[in-house]
N, C-alpha and C positions, 0 to 999 in steps of 0.2 A: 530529392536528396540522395546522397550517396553514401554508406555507410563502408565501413573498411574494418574487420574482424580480423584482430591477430592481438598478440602479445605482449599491447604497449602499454600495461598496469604492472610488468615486473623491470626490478630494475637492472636491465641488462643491455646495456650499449645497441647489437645490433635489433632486439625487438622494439625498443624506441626510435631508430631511424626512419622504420618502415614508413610511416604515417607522413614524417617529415619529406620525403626522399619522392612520395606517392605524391602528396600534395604539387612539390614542383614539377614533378613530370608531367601532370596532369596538363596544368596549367601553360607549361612548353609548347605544348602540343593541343594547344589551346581549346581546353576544355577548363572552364572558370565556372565553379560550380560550389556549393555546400560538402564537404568531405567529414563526416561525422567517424573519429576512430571509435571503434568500440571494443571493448575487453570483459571480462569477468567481474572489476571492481572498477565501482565509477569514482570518477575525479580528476585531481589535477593528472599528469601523466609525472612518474617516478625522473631524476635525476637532472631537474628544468627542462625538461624539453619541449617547455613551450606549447602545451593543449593539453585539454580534457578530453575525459574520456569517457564515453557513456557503457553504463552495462545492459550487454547483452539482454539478459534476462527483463530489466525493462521492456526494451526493442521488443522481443517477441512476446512478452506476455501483455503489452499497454494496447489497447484496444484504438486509441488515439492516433496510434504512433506508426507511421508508414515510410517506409525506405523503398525508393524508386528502382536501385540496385543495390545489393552485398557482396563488396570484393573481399574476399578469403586470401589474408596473405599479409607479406610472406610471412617466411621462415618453416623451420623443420615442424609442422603443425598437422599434416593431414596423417595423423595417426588414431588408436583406440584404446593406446594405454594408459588409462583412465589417473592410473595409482600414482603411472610417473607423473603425469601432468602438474597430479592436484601434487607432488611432491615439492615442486617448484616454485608451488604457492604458499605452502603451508608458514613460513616465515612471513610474509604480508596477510597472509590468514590470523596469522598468532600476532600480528604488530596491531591489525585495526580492529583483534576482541579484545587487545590490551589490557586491564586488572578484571575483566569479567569473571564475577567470581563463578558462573557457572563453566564457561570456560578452563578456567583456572581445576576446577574441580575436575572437570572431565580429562584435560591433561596429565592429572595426577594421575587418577585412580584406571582411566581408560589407556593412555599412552597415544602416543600420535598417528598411530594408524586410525585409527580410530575417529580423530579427529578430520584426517585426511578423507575420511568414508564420507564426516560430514560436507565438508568442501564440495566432494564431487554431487552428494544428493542435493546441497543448497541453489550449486553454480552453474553445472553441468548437462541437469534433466531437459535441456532444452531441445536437446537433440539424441536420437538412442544409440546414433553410431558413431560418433564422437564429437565432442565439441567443435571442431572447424572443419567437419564434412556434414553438408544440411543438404535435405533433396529439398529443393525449391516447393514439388508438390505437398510441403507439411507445412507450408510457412503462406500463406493467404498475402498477406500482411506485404511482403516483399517481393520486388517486381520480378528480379532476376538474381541468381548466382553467378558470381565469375571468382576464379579462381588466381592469383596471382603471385609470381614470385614462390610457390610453394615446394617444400620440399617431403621426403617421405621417408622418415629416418627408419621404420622397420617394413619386414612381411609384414599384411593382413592377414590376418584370423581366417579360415577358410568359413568361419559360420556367420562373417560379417562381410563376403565375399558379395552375395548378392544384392545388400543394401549398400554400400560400396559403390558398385557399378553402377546400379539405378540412380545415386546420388548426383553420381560424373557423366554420367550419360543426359540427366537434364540439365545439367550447367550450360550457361549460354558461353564461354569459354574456362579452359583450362591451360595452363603455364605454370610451368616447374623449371625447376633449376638447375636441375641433370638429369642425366639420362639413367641412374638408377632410380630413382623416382619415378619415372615414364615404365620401367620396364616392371617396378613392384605392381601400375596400375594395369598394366595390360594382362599380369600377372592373375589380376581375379575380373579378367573379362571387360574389359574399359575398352571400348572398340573405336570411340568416338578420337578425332582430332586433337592431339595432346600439344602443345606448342612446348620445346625447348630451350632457355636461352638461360647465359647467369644470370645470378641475383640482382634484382635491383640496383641493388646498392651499389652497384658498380660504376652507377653513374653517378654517383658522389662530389665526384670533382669538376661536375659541369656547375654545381653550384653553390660548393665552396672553396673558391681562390686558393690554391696551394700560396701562391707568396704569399697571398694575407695572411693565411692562416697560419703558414712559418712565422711570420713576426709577431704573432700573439702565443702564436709556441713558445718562442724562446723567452717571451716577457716571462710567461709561466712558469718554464722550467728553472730561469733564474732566482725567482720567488724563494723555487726549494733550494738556492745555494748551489745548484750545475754550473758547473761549469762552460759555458754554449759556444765558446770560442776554440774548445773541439768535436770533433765528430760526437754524436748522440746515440748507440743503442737502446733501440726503447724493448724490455722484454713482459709479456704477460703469459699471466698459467693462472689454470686453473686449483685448486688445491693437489698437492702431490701427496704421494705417500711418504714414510719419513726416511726411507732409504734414496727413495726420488729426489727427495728434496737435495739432501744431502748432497747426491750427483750435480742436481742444475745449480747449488751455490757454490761447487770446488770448479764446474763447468764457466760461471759466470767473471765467479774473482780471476782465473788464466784468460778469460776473454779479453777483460780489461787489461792485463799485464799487455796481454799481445798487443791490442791495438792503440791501445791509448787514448780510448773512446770514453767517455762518460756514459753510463751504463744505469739506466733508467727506468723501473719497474713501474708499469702501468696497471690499475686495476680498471678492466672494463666490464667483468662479471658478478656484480656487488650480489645478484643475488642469488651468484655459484659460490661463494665466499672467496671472492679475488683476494677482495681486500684483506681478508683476515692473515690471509695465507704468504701475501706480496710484503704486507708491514713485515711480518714475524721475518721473512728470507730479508728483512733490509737489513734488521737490529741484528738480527744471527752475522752479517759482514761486517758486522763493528765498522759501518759507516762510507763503506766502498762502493754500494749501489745504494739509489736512493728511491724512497720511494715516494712516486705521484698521486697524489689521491685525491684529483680534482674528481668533485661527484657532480658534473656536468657533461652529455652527450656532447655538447659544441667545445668543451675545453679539450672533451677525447681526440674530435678530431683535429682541435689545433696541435697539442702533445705529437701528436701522428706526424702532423705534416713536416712537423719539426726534427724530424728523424732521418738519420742515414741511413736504418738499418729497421726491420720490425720482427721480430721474433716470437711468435705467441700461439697459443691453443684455440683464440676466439677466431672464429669464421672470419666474422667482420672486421675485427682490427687485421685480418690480411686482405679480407677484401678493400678496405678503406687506404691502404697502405699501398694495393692494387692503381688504385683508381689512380692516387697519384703521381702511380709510375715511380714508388719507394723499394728497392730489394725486400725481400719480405721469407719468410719462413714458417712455417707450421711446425708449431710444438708434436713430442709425439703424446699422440691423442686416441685413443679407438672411435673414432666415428667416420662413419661412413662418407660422409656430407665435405670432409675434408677432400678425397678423393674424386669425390663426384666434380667439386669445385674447380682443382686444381687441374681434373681433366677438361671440362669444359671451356677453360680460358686459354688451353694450349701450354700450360706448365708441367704437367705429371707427377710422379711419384717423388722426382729427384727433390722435388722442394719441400720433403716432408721428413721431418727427423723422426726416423725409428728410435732414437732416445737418445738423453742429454748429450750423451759422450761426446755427439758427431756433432755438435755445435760447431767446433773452430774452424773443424774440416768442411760443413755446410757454407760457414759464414764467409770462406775464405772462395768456395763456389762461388755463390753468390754476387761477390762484390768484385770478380774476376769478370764480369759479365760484359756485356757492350752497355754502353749508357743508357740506351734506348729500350734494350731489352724488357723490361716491365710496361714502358709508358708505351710501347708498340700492341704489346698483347692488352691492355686496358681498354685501349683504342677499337679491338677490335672486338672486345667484350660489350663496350659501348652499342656499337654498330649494332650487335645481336639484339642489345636487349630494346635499342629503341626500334624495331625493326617487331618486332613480339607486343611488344606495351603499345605499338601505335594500334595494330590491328583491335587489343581494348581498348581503347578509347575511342577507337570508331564506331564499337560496339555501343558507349554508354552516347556519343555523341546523335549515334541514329537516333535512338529511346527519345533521348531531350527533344530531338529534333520533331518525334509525330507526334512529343506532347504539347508541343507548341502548333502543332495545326490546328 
C-alpha cells in the first residue's frame, strides 16, 4: 500500500486536490495500486472531495499497520513552524471538540494558544523535525519516503539543520516545485539529487475537460443569477485589511464599468476565511459583484473553467486557471511560492499585482495577449511535471515489482 501525507483534512481547494490529482497520475502512468491519503484528522475528506482520510498518528503508532511507501506532498509543507501549522488547524481542532466542556473551559480561561500547544503535542509528536519531514530510519513500519510536489515556504532553523539533511538524504526521491525550495535545502547541506518541476496540479486539465467543465460552470454560475452571456471575471482573496479591502472593491466596481464583464467572487480558502471575507466584499457592492460559495473542490474547478479571466491570491485557483490555458493574475500576496511558481512556468513577476490599484492596467495586460499564450506555457509545465512524477513512479513501480517475485 501506498500512503500520501499532506493537507487533505483542512478545507482548502488546493490541499484537497493533491490526493485527487496523485491518484490519476498514478494511474496514467500505469501504476494501479491502493493510494491511502493521510492527514492529522481522520475521515471523510473536507469540501466532497471524494475520499477519506486516515491519521497519521494511527499509521505510525498501530503496530498492524504497514505502508509499503509514504509520499510526502504536495504543497508548502516541508517546514518546522510548528505554531503556524497547528494555527491552520485550530478552527477544525475547535469544530470536532465542539461543546466539550473541558474544551470549552480551557478556551476561556487558557486562550488559544494554548490550545494550539495542545494540537501540536496531540498531532504532531510523531516526528521531532516537523510533521511532513520523517527520516525513514525512525519509522520500521514504512518501506520508503518519497517526497512530492513539495514546497518550502521559509529558512530552516540552523539547530534543525542536521536532522534536515539526514532526513532528505535517506529519501528514496525528492521533488519540489521551485527552485527556492531546492536552494532553502541545499541551504542546510542536502547534497543528494533534488528534482525541480511545477506543481502537480498543473496537470489538472488532462483530467478534467475544460468544455465540460465550462458548461457545468455556467449551469452554476446561473444558479446565482450571473449573467453568462457575458464575459466572466472570477476574483479570489484572501481576507484583506480594511483599507485593502476598500482599494479591491472601488478597484472591482471600475473593473466591471470597464469591461462589462460579470464579475464574480470565488471562495476557495474556507479555511483562510475566503468566504467570510468574499460575502461581506459582495453585500458592501450593493449587488454588483456576486458571490459563489459553491463548497465543492469539483464545482471550484467548474466556476474556473467557466471564466475569461482569473484573479486571485490562491496558488491553485492560478494554477488551475493555468492548466486550462485561462489569463490568470496573482493578487498581491507576501508569499514566496507565488514567485517561485510564476518563475518556474515561464510567467514572472509581470503577472503579479504589487496591489489593488494595477488591476485594470494588469487586466488589460493580460487580455492583450496572444490566445495561446497561457495554454502554451501550461503545456509546457505539463511536459516538466510528467517527466519528474514518471521517474517516481518507476521508483514505487520497481518496489511492487521485487515484491511480486
Amino acid at each position: 500500500m501506498i500512503g500520501q501525507l499532506c493537507t487533505c483534512d483542512v478545507d482548502n481547494f488546493g490541499d484537497l486536490l493533491y490526493p485527487v490529482i496523485f491518484r490519476k497520475m498514478a494511474e496514467k502512468l500505469g501504476l494501479v495500486t491502493d493510494i491511502l491519503p493521510i492527514s492529522f484528522f481522520e475521515g471523510p475528506a473536507p469540501s466532497d472531495a471524494c475520499y477519506s482520510v486516515k491519521s497519521i498518528n494511527e499509521v505510525i503508532e498501530s503496530p498492524d499497520f504497514r505502508i509499503d511507501h509514504l509520499v510526502i506532498g504536495g504543497g508548502d509543507i516541508l517546514r518546522t513552524d510548528l505554531n503556524n501549522i497547528a494555527r491552520h488547524y485550530y478552527s477544525v481542532f475547535e469544530k470536532r471538540a465542539g461543546n466539550h466542556f473541558l474544551f470549552r473551559m480551557k478556551k476561556i480561561f487558557l486562550g488559544r494558544q494554548h490550545l494550539r500547544n495542545e494540537f501540536i503535542k496531540q498531532f504532531m509528536g510523531y516526528s521531532p523535525i516537523g510533521p511532513f519531514i520523517l527520516n525513514n530510519a525512525n519509522y520500521p513500519r514504512i518501506g520508503s519516503i518519497l517526497y512530492c510536489s513539495c514546497g518550502v515556504p521559509f529558512r530552516f532553523p540552523p539547530e534543525k539543520s542536521r536532522a534536515i539533511r539526514e532526513a532528505f538524504e535517506a529519501a528514496s526521491f525528492v521533488y519540489v516545485r521551485d527552485f527556492q525550495s531546492r536552494y532553502k535545502l541545499r541551504e542546510v547541506g542536502v547534497s543528494r539529487n533534488i528534482e525541480v518541476s511545477p506543481d502537480l496540479i498543473i496537470t489538472l486539465s488532462d483530467f478534467f475537460d475544460r468544455a465540460e467543465e465550462r458548461l457545468k460552470g455556467i449551469d452554476l454560475l446561473a444558479g446565482y443569477g450571473v449573467d453568462t452571456s457575458k464575459d466572466v471575471i472570477c476574483i479570489q482573496s484572501c481576507p484583506q485589511r480594511k483599507e485593502k479591502e476598500g482599494e479591491l472593491l472601488n478597484q472591482l466596481t471600475a473593473l466591471k464599468y470597464k469591461t462589462g464583464a460579470e464579475i464574480v467572487l470565488l471562495p476557495i480558502g474556507y479555511c483562510h476565511g475566503d468566504d467570510i471575507f468574499l460575502q461581506r466584499l459582495a453585500e458592501r457592492s450593493g449587488g454588483s459583484l456576486t458571490c459563489i460559495g459553491v463548497h465543492s473542490v469539483y464545482a471550484v474547478i467548474s466556476v474556473l473553467a467557466a471564466c475569461k479571466l482569473f484573479v486571485g491570491t490562491s496558488m491553485h485557483g492560478n494554477i488551475t486557471a493555468l492548466s486550462f490555458g485561462i489569463p490568470h493574475l496573482f493578487g498581491p500576496i507576501v508569499i514566496y511560492k507565488a514567485e517561485g511558481f510564476l518563475d518556474i512556468v515561464g510567467l514572472g513577476a509581470d503577472f503579479k499585482l504589487d496591489s489593488w490599484s494595477q488591476l485594470a492596467d494588469k487586466q488589460a495586460m493580460v487580455m492583450g495577449l496572444p490566445q495561446d499564450y497561457f495554454a502554451t506555457r501550461a503545456e509546457a509545465a505539463k511536459k516538466a511535471v510528467y517527466a519528474t512524477f514518471g521517474k517516481l513512479i518507476d521508483i514505487l513501480k520497481d518496489s511492487a515489482s521485487q515484491q511480486n517475485l
